[in-house]
Legacy VTK file of the C-alpha trace (Angstrom):
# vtk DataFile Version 3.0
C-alpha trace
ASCII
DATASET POLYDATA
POINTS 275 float
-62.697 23.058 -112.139
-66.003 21.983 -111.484
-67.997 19.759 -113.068
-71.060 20.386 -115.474
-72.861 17.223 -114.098
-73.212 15.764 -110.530
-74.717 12.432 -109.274
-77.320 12.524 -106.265
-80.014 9.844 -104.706
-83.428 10.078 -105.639
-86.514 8.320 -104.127
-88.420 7.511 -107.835
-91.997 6.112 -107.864
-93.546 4.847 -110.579
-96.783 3.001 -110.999
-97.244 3.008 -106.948
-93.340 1.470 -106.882
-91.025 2.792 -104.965
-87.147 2.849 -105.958
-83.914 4.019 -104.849
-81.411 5.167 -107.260
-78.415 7.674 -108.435
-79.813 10.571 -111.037
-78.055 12.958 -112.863
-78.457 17.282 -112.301
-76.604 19.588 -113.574
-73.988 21.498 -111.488
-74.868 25.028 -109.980
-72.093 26.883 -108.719
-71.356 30.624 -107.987
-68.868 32.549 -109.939
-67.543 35.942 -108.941
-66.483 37.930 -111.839
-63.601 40.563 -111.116
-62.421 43.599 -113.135
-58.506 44.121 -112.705
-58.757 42.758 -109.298
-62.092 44.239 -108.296
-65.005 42.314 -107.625
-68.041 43.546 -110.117
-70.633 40.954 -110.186
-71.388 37.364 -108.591
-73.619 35.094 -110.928
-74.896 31.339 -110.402
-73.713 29.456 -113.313
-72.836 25.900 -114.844
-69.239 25.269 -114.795
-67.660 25.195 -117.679
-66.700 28.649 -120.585
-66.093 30.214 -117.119
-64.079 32.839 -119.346
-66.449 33.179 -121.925
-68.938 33.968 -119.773
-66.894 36.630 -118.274
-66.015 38.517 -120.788
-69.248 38.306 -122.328
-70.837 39.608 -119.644
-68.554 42.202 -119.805
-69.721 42.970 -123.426
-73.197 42.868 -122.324
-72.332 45.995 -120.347
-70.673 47.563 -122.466
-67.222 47.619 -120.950
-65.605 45.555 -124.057
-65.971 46.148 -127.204
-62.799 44.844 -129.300
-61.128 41.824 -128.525
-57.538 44.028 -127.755
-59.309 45.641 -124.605
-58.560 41.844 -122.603
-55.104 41.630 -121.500
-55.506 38.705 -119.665
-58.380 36.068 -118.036
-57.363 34.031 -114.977
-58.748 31.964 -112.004
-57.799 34.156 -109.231
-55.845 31.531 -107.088
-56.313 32.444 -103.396
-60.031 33.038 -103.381
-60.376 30.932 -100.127
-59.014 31.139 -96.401
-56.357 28.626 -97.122
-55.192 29.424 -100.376
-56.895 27.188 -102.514
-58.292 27.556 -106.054
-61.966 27.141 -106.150
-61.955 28.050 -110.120
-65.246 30.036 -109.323
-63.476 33.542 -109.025
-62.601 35.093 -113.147
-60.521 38.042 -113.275
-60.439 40.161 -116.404
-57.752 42.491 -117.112
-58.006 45.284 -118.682
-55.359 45.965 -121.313
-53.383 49.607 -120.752
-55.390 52.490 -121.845
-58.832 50.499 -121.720
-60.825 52.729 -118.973
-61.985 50.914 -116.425
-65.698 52.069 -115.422
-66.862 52.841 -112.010
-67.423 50.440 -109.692
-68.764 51.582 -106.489
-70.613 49.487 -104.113
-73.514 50.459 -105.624
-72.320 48.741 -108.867
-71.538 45.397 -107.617
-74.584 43.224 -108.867
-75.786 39.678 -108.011
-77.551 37.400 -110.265
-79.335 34.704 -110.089
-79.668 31.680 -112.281
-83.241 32.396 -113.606
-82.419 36.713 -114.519
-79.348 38.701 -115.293
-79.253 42.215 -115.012
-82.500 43.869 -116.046
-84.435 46.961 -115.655
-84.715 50.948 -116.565
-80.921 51.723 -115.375
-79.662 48.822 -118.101
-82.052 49.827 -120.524
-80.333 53.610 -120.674
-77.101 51.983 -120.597
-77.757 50.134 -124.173
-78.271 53.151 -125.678
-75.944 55.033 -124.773
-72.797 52.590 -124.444
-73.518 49.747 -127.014
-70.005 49.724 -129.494
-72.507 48.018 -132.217
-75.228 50.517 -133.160
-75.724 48.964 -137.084
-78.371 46.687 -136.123
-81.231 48.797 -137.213
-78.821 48.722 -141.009
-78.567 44.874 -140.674
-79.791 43.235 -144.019
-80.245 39.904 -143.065
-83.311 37.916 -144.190
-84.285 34.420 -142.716
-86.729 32.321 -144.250
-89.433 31.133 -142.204
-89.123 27.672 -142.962
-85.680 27.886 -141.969
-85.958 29.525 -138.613
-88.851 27.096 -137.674
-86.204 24.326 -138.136
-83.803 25.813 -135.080
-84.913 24.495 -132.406
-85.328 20.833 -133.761
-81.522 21.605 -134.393
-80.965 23.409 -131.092
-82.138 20.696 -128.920
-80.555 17.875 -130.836
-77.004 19.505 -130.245
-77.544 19.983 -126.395
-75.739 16.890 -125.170
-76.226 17.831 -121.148
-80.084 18.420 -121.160
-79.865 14.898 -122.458
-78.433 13.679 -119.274
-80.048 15.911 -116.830
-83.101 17.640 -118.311
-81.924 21.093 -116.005
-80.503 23.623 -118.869
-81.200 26.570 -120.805
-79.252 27.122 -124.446
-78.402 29.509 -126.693
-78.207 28.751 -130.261
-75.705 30.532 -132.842
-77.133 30.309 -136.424
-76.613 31.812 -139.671
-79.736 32.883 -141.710
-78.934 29.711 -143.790
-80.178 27.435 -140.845
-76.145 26.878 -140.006
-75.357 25.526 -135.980
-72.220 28.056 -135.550
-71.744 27.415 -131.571
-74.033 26.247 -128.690
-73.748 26.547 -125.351
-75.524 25.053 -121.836
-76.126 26.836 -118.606
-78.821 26.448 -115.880
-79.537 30.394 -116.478
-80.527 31.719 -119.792
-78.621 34.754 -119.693
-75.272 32.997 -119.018
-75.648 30.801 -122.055
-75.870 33.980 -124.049
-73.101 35.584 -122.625
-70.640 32.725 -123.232
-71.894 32.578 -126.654
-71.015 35.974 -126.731
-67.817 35.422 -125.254
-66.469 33.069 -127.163
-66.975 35.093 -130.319
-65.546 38.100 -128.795
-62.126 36.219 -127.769
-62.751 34.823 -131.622
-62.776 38.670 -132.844
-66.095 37.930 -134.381
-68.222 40.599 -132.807
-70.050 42.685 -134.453
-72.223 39.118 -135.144
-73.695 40.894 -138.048
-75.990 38.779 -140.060
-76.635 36.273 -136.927
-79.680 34.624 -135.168
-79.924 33.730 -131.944
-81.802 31.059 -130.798
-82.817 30.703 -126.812
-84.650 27.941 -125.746
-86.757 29.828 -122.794
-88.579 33.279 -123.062
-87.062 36.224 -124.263
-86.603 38.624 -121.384
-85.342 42.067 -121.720
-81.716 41.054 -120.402
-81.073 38.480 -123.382
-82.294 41.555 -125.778
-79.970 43.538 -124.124
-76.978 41.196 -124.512
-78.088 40.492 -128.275
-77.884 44.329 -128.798
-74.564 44.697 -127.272
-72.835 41.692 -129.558
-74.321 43.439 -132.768
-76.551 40.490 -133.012
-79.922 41.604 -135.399
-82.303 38.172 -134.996
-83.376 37.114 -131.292
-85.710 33.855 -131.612
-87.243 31.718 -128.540
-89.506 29.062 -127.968
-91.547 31.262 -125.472
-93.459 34.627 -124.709
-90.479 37.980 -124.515
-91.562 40.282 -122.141
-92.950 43.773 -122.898
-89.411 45.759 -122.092
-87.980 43.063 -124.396
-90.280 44.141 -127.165
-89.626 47.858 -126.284
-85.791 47.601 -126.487
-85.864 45.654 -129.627
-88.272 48.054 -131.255
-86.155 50.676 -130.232
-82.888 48.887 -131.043
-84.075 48.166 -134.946
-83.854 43.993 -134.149
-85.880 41.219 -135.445
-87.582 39.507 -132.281
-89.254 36.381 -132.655
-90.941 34.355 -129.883
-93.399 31.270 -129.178
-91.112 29.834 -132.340
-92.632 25.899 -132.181
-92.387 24.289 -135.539
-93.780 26.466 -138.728
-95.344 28.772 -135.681
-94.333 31.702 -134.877
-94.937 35.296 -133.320
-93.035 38.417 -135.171
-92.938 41.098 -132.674
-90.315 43.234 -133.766
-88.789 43.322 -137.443
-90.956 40.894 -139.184
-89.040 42.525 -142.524
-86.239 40.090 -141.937
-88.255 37.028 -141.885
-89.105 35.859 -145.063
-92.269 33.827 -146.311
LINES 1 276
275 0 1 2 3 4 5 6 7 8 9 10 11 12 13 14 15 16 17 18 19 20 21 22 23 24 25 26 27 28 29 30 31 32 33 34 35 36 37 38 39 40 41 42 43 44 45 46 47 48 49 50 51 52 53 54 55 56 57 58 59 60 61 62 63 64 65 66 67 68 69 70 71 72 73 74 75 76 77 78 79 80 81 82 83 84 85 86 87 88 89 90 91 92 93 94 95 96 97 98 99 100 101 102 103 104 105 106 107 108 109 110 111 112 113 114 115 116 117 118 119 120 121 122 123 124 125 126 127 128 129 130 131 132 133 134 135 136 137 138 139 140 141 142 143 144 145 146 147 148 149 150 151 152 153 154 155 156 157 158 159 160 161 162 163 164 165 166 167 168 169 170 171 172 173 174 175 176 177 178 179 180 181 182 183 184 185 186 187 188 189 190 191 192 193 194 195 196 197 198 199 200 201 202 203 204 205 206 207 208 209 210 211 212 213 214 215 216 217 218 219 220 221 222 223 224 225 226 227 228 229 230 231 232 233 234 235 236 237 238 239 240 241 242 243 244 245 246 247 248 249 250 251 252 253 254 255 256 257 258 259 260 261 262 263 264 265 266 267 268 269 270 271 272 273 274
């Protein structure tokens, strides 16, 4: 499996000197995702909740919804000329009776690092295929004081940045200010969807009563993904994006951005956050 972390030279100057030495960056690798066998979607992650992220992904478009549709995750072995195992293919199998959605040619997506899946054609698709529609219902109230403390919390428990300085996370938390799971990834969006993953393989989804905490911008794709988990608080350090606003207006969640100490910008259920 690859490694979350690899070593390379760097030419550093400081103060007019001039010196050689090894620095650390964080690993960016592809991973093709398959569907019973099928490829659906190639994304440039961090190695590492390889699973997680697949299923999650698959949760963010709303093929999964209960943690009985997975029969099985594997590395597909094979995935190169001579046979080897480059742990950067994931199959997920459906389990019997699950159905399968389309995938045409048209269908198969590639993602980058820096975006997920995003635009009109995903925003129909959350409201017509998310299993979790309760958000809107969701009685969860956060104190401001305690959200403001999240990202202190966040960025203490994100052990690679503090090696390479290269990653995104995502932040689990309870309105209490609780660290439930964390998770690092050189895009955004795939630290949200193995947070998502690992709760679905946990059974945990709906994550009713939840806030997530993302340590970039809040673009409409990490809405999306929030929406599809159930998940009613979305909080990050930076500026969402209008479509982000839109869908969590529409969706009934609490969206929070530019969240830097006791500062804060409320731009979609400011009922849930307390004062």
């Amino acid at each position: 499996m690859g490694r979350v972390t690899e070593r390379r030279r760097v030419v550093r100057i400081r103060n007019g000197a001039v010196g050689v030495r090894p620095d650390t960056l964080v690993a960016e690798e592809p991973l093709e995702i398959r569907l019973n066998g099928k490829p659906l979607a190639i994304t440039m992650r961090t190695p590492g909740d390889d699973f997680a992220l697949a299923v999650g992904f698959l949760v963010s478009e709303g093929v999964l919804g209960s943690a009985s549709d997975v029969q099985a995750v594997t590395y597909c072995e094979g995935a190169t000329q001579d046979g080897s195992n480059t742990y950067n293919v994931v199959n997920v199998q459906l389990a019997a009776g699950v159905p399968v959605p389309d995938i045409t040619l048209e269908r198969n997506v590639y993602t980058t690092s820096s975006c997920g899946l995003c635009g009109k054609a995903s925003l129909d698709a959350v409201r017509t295929a998310t299993r979790f529609p309760g958000i809107a219902a969701d009685p969860v109230r956060v104190p401001a004081e305690v959200l403001s403390a999240m990202p202190d919390r966040l960025r203490e428990a994100q052990k690679v940045f503090d090696r390479t300085g290269g990653l995104h996370a995502a932040g689990l938390f309870t309105a209490r200010g609780e660290l439930l799971d964390l998770r690092e990834d050189v895009g955004r969006h795939n630290a949200v969807d193995k947070i998502v993953g690992r709760a679905y393989r946990s059974g945990l989804l709906p994550l009713a009563g939840a806030v997530l905490l993302v340590s970039g911008r809040a673009s409409f794709e990490l809405v999306q993904k929030a929406v599809m988990a159930g998940i009613p608080v979305l909080a990050a350090v930076s500026a969402p994006s209008s479509l982000a606003v839109d869908l969590a207006l529409e969706s009934g969640m609490t969206l929070v951005g530019f969240l830097r100490g006791p500062d804060m910008n409320i731009y979609a259920g400011e009922e849930r956050i307390t004062v």
